[in-house]
C-alpha positions in Angstrom: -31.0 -110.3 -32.6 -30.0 -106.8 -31.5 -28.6 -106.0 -35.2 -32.0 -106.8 -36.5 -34.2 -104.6 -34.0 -31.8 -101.7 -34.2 -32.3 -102.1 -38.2 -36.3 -102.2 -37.7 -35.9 -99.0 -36.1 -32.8 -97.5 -38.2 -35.3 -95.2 -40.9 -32.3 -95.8 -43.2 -33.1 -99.7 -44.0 -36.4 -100.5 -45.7 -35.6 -104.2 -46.3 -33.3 -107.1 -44.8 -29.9 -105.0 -44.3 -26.7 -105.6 -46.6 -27.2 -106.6 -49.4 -30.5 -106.7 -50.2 -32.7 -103.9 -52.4 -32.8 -100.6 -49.9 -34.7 -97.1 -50.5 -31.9 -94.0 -50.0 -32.7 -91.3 -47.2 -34.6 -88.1 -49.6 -35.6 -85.0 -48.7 -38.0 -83.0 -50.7 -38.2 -79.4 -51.0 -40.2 -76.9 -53.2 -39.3 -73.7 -54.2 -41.2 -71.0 -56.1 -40.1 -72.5 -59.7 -39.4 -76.4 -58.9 -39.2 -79.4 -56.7 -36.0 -80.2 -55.4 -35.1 -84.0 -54.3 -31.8 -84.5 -52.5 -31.0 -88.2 -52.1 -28.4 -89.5 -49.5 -25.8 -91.7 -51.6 -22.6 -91.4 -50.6 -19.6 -93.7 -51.9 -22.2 -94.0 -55.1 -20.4 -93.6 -58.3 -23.0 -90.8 -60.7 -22.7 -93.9 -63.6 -24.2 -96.1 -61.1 -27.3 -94.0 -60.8 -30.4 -94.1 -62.5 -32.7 -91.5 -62.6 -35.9 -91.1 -64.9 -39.2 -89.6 -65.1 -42.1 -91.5 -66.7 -46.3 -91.8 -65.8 -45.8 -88.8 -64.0 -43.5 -90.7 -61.2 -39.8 -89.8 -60.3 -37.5 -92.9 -60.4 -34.5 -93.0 -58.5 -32.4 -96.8 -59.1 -28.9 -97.5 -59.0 -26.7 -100.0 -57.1 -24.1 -100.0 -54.7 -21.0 -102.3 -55.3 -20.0 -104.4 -52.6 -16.1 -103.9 -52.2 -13.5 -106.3 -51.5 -12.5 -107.1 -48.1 -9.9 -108.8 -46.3 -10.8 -110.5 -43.0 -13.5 -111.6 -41.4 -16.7 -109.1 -41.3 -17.7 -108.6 -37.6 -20.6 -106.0 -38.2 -22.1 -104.9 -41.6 -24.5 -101.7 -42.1 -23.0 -99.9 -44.7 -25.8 -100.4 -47.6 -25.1 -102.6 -50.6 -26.9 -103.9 -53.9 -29.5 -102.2 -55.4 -31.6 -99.2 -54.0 -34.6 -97.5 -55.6 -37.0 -94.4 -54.7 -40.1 -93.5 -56.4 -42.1 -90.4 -56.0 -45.2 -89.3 -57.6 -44.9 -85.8 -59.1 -48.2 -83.4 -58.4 -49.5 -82.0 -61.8 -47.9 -79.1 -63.3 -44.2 -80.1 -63.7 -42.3 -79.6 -66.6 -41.3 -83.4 -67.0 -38.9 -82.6 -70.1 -36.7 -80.2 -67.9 -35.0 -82.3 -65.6 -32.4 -81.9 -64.0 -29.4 -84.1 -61.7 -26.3 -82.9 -60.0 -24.5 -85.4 -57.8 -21.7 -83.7 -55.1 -20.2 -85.3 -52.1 -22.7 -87.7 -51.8 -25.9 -85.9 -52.2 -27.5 -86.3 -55.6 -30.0 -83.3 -55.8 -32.7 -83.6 -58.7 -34.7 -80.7 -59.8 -37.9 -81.0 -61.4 -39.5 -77.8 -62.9 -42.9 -76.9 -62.2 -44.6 -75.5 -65.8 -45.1 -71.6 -66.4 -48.8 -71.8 -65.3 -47.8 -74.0 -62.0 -45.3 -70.8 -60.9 -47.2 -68.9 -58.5 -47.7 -65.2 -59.9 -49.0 -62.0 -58.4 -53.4 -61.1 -58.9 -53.5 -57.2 -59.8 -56.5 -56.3 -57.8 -58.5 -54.1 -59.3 -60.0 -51.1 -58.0 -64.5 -51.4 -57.6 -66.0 -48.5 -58.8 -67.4 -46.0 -56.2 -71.5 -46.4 -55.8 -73.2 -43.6 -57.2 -74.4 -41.5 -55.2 -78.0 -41.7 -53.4 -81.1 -39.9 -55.4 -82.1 -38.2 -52.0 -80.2 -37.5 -48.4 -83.0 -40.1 -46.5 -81.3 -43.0 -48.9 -78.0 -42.7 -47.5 -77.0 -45.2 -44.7 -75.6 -43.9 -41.6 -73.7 -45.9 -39.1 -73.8 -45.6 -34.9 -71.1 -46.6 -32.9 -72.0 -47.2 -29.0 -71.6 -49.5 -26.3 -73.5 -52.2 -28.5 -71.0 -52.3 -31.5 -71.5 -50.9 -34.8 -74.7 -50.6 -36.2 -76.1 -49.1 -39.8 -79.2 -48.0 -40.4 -80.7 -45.1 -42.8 -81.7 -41.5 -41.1 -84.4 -39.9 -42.6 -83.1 -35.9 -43.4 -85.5 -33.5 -44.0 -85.3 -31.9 -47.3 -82.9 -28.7 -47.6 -84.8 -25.3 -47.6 -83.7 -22.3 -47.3 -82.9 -20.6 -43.5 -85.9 -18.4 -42.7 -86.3 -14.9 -41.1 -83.7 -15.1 -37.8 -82.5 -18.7 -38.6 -78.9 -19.7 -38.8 -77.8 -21.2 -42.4 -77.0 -24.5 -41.6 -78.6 -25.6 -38.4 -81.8 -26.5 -39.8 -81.2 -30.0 -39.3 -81.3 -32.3 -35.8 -77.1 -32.4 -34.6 -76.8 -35.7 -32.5 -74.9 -35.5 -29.7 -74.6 -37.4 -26.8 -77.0 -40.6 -28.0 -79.4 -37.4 -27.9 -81.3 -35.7 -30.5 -80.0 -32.2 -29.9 -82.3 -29.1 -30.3 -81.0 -26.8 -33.4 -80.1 -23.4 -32.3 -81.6 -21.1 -33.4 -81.6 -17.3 -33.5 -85.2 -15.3 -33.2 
């Protein structure tokens, strides 16, 4: 009874224990220009593995040989008979380029995502300035005080020219302070 809770918990055993059909432990990985899958199988001889690509699903099948044994069996989890693992595959995967590399055990399989599927850098392009306003009054100004950021649009007197004991240049309001500030000027 203990055996078959501990294999109901074991993530390893997807069916009845020895014997019987099992699905391989898999991790799945992406990189920038393929998936990888590396599947657990170790004692699994590569020309006992299956592995195929078709309706856009990734088949993994093979079968583990039961060896011969001398003796009674006291306690059996090693996995035997036949295993499988399917995975769909998300659109833009090169399913021609395929590839399967099996090394102490792990059997890593590498499925290429399609040039347009490789992520690739945007060029952001530069918006061209705004032309500039048809008269000073047009241009929006912003204000920054204790109430955040506001914009709104100042309306400048036209330019003239300084008269008798002016100042060039201060003939418009200064703003200082939250204040409109007098202009200076010279008499």
């Amino acid at each position: 009874m203990w055996d078959r809770m501990e294999r109901m918990f074991d993530p390893g055993w997807s069916t009845t224990g020895a014997g019987g059909m099992w699905q391989p432990l898999v991790d799945v990985t992406g990189t920038e220009d393929a998936y990888e899958f590396e599947v657990e199988l170790p004692g699994v001889d590569r020309n006992d593995i299956n592995v195929e690509v078709r309706d856009h699903e990734l088949w993994i099948t093979g079968e583990v040989r039961e060896r011969e044994r001398s003796g009674v069996s006291h306690r059996r989890t090693r996995h035997t008979g036949s295993f499988s693992y399917r995975s769909s595959l998300p659109s833009g995967v090169d399913s021609e380029n395929v590839e399967a590399k099996l090394d102490n055990g792990v059997l890593t399989v590498r499925v290429r995502k399609s040039e347009r599927q490789k992520p690739h850098r945007v060029e952001i392009q530069r918006a061209p300035l705004p032309a500039p306003p048809d008269s000073p009054s047009d241009s929006p100004r912003v204000l920054r005080g204790r109430r955040g950021v506001r914009r709104f649009t100042v309306p400048f007197p036209k330019p003239r020219e300084p008269g008798a004991g002016e100042v060039a240049g201060n003939s418009t309001p200064l703003h200082a302070g939250g204040r409109l500030a007098e202009q200076l000027r010279v008499k």
